[in-house]
C-alpha positions in Angstrom: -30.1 7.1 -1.9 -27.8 8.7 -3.9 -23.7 7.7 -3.7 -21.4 10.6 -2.6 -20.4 11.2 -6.6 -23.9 10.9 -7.8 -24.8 14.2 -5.0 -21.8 16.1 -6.5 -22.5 15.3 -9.8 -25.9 16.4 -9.3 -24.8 19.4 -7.6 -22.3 20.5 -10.6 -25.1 20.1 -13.4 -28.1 21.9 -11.4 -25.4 24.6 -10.6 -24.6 24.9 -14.3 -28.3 24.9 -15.4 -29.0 27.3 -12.6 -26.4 29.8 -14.2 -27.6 29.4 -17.9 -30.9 30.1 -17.0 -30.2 32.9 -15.0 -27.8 34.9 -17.6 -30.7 34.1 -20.1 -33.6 34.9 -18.7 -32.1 38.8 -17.9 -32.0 39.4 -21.0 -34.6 37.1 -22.9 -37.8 37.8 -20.9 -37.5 41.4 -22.8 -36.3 41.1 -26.1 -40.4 41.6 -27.3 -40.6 44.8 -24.7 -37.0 46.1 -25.8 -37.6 45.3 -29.9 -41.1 47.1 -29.4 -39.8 50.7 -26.9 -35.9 50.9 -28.0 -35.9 49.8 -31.7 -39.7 50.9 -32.6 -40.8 47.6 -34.1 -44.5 46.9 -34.6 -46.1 43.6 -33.8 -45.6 42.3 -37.3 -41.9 43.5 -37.5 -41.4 41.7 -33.7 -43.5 38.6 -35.4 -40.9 38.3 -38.2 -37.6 39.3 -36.2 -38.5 36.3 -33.8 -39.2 34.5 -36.8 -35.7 34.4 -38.2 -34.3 33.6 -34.9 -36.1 30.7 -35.1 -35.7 29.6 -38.6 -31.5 29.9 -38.0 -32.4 28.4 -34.7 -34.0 25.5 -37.1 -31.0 25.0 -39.3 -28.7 24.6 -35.6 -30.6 22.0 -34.0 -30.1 18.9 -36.0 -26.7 19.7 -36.6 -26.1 19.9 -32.3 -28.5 16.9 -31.6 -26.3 15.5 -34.2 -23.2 16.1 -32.7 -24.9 15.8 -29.3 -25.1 12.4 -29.3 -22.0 11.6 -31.0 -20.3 13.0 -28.2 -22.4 11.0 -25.3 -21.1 13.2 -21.9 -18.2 14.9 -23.6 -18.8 18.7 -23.2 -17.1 20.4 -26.4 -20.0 21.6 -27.0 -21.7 22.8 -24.1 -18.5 25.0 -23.7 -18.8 26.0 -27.2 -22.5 27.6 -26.2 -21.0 29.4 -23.3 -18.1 30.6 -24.8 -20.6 32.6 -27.5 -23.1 33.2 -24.8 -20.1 35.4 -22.9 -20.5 37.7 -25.8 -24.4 38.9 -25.4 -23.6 42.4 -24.1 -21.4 43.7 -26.8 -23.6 42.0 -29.2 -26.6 43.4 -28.2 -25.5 46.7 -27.3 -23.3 47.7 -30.5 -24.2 45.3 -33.1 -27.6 44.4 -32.6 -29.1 47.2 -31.8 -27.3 49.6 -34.5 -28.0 47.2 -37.1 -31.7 46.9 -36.6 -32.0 50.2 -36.3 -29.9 51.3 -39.9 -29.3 48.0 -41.9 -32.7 45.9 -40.5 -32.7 43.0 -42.6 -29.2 42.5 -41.9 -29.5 43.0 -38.5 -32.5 40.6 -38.2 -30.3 37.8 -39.7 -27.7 38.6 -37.4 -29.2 38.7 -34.7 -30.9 35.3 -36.0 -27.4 34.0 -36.1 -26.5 34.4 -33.0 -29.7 34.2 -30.7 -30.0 30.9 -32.5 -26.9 29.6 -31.8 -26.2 30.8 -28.3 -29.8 30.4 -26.8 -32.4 29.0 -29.0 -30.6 25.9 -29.8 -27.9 26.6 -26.8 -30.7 25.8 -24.3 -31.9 22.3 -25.5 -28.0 21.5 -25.6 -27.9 21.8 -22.3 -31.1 20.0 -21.4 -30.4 17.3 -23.6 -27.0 17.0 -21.9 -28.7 17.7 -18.2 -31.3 14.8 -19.1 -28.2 12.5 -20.5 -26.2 13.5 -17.4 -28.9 12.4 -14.5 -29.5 9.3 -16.5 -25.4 8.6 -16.0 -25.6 9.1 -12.2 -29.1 8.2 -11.6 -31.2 11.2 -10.3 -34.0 12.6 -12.4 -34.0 15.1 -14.9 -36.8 17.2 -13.4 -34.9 17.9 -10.3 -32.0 19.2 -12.8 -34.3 21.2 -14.5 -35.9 22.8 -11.8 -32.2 24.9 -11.1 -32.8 26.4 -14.0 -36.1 27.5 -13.3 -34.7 28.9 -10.2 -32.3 30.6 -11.9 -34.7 32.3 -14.2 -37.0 33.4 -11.4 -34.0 34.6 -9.4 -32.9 36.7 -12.5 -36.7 37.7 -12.6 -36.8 39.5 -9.3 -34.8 42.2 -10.3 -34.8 42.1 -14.5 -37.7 44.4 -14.7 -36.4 46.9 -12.7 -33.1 47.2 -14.3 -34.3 47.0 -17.6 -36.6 50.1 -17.1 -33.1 51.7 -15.7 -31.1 50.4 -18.8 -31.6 47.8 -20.6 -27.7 47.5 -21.2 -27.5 46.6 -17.6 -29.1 43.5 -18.5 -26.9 42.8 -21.5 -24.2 42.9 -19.3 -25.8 40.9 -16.6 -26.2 38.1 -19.4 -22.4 38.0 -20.1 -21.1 37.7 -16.9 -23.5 35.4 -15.8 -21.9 33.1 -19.3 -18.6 33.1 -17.5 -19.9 31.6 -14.2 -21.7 29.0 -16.5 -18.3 28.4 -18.3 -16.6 28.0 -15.1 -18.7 25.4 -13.7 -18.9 23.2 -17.0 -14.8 22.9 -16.2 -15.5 20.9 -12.7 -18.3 18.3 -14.7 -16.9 15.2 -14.1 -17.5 12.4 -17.5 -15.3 10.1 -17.0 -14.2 7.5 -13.9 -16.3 5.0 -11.9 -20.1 5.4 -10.9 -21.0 6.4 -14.5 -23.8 4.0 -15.8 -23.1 3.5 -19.4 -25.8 1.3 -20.2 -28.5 4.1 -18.9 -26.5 6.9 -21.2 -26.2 4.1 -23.7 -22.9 5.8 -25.5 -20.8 2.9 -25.2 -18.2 3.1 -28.1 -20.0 -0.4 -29.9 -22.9 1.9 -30.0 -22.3 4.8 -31.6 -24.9 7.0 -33.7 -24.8 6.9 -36.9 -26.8 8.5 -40.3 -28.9 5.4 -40.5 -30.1 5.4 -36.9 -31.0 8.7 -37.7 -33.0 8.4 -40.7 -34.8 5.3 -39.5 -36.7 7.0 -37.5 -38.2 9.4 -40.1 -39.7 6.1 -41.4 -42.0 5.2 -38.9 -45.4 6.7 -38.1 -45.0 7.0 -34.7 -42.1 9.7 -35.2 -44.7 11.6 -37.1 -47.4 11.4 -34.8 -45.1 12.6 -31.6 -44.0 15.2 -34.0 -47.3 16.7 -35.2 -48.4 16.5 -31.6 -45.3 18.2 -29.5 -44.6 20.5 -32.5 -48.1 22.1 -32.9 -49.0 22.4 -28.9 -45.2 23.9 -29.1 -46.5 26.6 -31.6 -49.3 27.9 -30.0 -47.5 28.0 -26.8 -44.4 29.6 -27.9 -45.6 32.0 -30.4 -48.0 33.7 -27.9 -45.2 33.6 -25.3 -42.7 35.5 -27.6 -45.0 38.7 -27.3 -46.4 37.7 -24.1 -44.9 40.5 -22.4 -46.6 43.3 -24.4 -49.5 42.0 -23.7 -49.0 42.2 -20.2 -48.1 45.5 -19.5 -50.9 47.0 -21.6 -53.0 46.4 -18.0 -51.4 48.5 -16.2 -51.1 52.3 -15.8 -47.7 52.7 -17.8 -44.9 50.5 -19.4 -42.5 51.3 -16.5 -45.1 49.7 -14.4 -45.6 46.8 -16.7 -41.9 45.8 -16.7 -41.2 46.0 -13.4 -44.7 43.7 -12.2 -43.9 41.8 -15.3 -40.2 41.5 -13.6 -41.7 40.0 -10.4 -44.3 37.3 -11.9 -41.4 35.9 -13.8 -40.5 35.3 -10.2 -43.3 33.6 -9.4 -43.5 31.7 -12.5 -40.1 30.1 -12.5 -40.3 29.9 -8.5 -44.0 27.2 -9.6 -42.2 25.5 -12.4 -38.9 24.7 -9.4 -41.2 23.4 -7.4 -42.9 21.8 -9.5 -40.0 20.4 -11.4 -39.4 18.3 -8.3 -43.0 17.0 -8.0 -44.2 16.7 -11.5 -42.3 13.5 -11.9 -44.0 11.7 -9.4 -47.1 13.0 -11.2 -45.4 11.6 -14.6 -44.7 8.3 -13.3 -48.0 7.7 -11.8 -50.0 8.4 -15.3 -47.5 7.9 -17.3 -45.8 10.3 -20.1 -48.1 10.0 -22.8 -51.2 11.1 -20.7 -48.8 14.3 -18.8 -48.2 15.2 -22.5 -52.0 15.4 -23.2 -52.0 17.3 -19.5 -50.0 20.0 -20.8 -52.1 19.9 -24.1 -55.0 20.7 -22.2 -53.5 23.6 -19.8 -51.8 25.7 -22.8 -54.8 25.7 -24.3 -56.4 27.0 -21.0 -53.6 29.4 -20.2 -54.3 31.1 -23.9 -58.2 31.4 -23.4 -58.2 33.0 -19.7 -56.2 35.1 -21.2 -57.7 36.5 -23.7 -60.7 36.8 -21.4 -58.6 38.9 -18.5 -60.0 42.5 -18.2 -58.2 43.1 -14.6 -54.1 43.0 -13.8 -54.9 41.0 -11.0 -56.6 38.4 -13.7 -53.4 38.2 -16.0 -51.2 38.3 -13.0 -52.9 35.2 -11.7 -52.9 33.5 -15.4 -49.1 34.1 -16.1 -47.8 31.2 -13.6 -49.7 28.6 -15.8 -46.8 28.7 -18.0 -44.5 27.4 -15.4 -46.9 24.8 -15.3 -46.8 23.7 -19.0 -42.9 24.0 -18.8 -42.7 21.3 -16.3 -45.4 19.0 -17.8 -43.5 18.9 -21.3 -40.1 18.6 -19.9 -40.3 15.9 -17.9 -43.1 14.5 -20.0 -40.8 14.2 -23.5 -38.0 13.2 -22.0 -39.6 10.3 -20.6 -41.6 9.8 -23.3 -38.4 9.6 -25.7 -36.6 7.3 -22.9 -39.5 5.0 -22.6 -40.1 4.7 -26.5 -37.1 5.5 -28.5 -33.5 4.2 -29.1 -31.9 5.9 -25.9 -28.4 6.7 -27.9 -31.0 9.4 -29.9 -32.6 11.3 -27.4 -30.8 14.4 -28.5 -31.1 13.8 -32.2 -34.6 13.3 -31.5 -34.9 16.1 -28.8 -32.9 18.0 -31.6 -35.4 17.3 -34.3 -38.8 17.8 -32.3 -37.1 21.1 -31.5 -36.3 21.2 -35.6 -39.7 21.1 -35.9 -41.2 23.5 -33.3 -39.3 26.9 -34.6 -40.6 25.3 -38.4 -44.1 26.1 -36.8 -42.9 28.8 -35.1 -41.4 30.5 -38.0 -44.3 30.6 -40.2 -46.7 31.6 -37.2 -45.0 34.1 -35.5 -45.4 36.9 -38.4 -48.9 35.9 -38.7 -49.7 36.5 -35.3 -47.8 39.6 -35.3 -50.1 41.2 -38.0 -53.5 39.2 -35.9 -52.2 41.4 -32.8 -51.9 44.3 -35.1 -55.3 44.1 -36.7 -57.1 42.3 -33.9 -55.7 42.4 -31.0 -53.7 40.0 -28.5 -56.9 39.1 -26.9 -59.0 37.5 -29.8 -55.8 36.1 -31.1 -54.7 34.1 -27.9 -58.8 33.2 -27.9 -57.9 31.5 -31.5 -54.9 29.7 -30.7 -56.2 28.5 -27.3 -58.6 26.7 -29.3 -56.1 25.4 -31.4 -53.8 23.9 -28.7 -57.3 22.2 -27.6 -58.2 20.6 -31.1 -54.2 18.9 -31.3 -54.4 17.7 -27.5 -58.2 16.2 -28.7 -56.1 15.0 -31.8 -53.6 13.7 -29.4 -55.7 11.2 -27.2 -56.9 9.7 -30.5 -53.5 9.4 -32.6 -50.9 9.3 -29.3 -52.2 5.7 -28.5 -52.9 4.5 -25.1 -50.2 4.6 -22.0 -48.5 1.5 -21.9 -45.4 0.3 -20.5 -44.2 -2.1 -22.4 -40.7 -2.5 -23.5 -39.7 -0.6 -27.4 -39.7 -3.1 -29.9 -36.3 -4.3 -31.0 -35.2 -3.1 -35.0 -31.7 -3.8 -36.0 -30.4 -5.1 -32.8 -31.3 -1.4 -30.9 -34.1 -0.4 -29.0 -35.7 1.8 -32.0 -39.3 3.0 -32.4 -42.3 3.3 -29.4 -45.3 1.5 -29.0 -47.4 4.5 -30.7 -49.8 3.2 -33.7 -49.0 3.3 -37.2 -50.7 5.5 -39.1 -53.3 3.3 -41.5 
């Protein structure tokens, strides 16, 4: 049972993930659709738009998992993200959007700039503080996480719909929705009794430093989780980002397309709450290594039925499956970095897999772009389906076997997991 400032704490933190999610996901789950109808970008031009996002969104993330854990519960910059998340709709709507259309290199570094500031690497700043913050007043992560999945598929019921009115709508949606966020991050409580120190591991005797970080890049084991996450990641992500052109190609017209497209983001974040708050009793029963694998094995899946779908009714049944994957690699690395790694790095670490992921993602995404343009989405998502199989095959070889055994012990810290070095 919970203690009466555990519940509010946990209440706070799900309410501010709940908000982010939401003001995100209004805008986000149509950037592909709204680069593609209002700015007239190809697939290739979409590939390498979302392809600079990332690569800024590359240079961010060490610097935030950096500062992340330097600051242990400290919210400078979780406000920080919020305050430049308030600023979507004038962004998008007179800068963005004018630029892309007149200047588009410069607007495609600009709007690199800030999509990968305020969301790209703004969104694992708040799940790394989320999983930091349940690990202070002992509830789990995954039933953090799921509030933002709610929030998404709340957003989701009526996104579609509004974006086919004006996409501005949404802009402004996004904004307002930033305030609430920034609002709630002012009632977080860090500070006072009931605050386990030891399980945040941020005491002041502790702190992270540059060698803690580079340690890690000397051990196999960092690799291996690395090539692993980073290249299911890719093939999950990059078919995601132009997911939703996909999708509305089955049906009669865009407007259509959207507003189904709308609802199934429902459904999709409405699986991955629920499943948010029983995946972890899946995790801890086979451990984090093999719900890793798990996931392996269902983006691959999600990919191939995919690209096999001839009916609506066949790609509106396959599109939940990524609320699936969402909640098997949440909860899965963050248990996986808990169980294994020095606990004061989790969000250098978190930081650095996510590093790595838009690295992948970066160079993929304008090569599927032209694949979708020359082939197809279908026998592209029928390549990298494959793909995602052949690293989770990899990944039962070179992930090791589940064990629970306690990190091994390098320079007085809990420092590198139980994976095998490389020979």
């Amino acid at each position: 049972m919970l203690s009466a400032a555990s519940k509010s704490a946990y209440i706070r933190i799900s309410l501010c993930l709940f908000l982010f999610y939401f003001s995100w996901s209004t805008s986000w789950s149509f950037l592909a659709i709204w680069l593609g109808d209002s700015i007239g970008f190809t697939s290739t031009q979409i590939g390498y738009t979302l392809s600079i996002n990332a690569l800024f969104a590359l240079a961010i993330k060490p610097i935030f998992g950096f500062i992340m854990d330097k600051l242990g519960l400290k919210k400078p910059l979780l406000i920080a993200v919020a305050i430049a998340s308030i600023f979507a709709a004038p962004f998008f709507i007179y800068i963005y959007q004018y630029l892309l259309t007149t200047h588009r290199v410069l607007g495609m570094l600009a709007g690199g700039l800030y999509l990968g500031t305020a969301y790209l690497a703004g969104v694992l700043v708040f799940e790394t503080y989320a999983d930091r913050y349940s690990r202070a007043f002992g509830f789990e992560f995954g039933r953090v996480r799921m509030w933002g999945s709610l929030g998404w598929a709340v957003a989701s019921i009526f996104a579609g719909q509004l974006f086919n009115i004006n996409p501005h709508i949404n802009f402004m949606i996004t904004s307002c929705g930033a305030i609430a966020v920034l609002v709630m991050l002012t009632t977080l409580r860090t500070q006072g009794e009931g605050i386990d120190w030891q399980a945040v591991n941020a005491s002041r005797k502790e702190v992270v430093n540059r060698k803690d970080v580079r340690m890690l890049f000397h051990h196999a084991s960092f690799w291996v989780l690395m090539l692993f996450y980073g290249g299911i990641i890719w093939m999950m992500q990059s078919a995601e980002q132009q997911f939703p052109r996909y999708f509305v190609t089955f049906f009669a017209d865009h407007q259509t397309g959207n507003a189904v497209l709308g609802y199934m983001g429902f459904v999709q974040s409405a699986c991955e709450f629920v499943l948010m708050f029983s995946v972890p009793f899946l995790i801890n029963r086979i451990g984090a290594r093999n719900g890793l694998l798990v996931a392996g094995f269902v983006i691959g899946l999600r990919l191939v039925l995919s690209a096999l779908a001839t009916h609506p009714w066949m790609i509106i049944v396959i599109k939940p499956l990524y609320g699936l994957e969402m909640a098997l690699l949440l909860v899965s690395i963050f248990k996986f970095l808990a169980e294994h790694f020095d606990k004061r790095l989790t969000g250098t670490i978190y930081m650095v897999l996510g590093c790595f992921n838009y690295l992948g993602i970066t160079a993929i995404n304008p090569i599927a772009g032209h694949y979708y343009d020359t082939y197809g989405f279908a026998a592209t998502y029928l390549v990298m389906g494959c793909i995602a199989w052949l690293i989770t095959l990899a990944g039962i070889k070179f992930l090791g076997k589940q064990t629970h055994r306690t990190p091994e012990i390098f320079g007085g810290h809990n420092r590198v997991s139980s994976l095998p070095e490389s020979k």
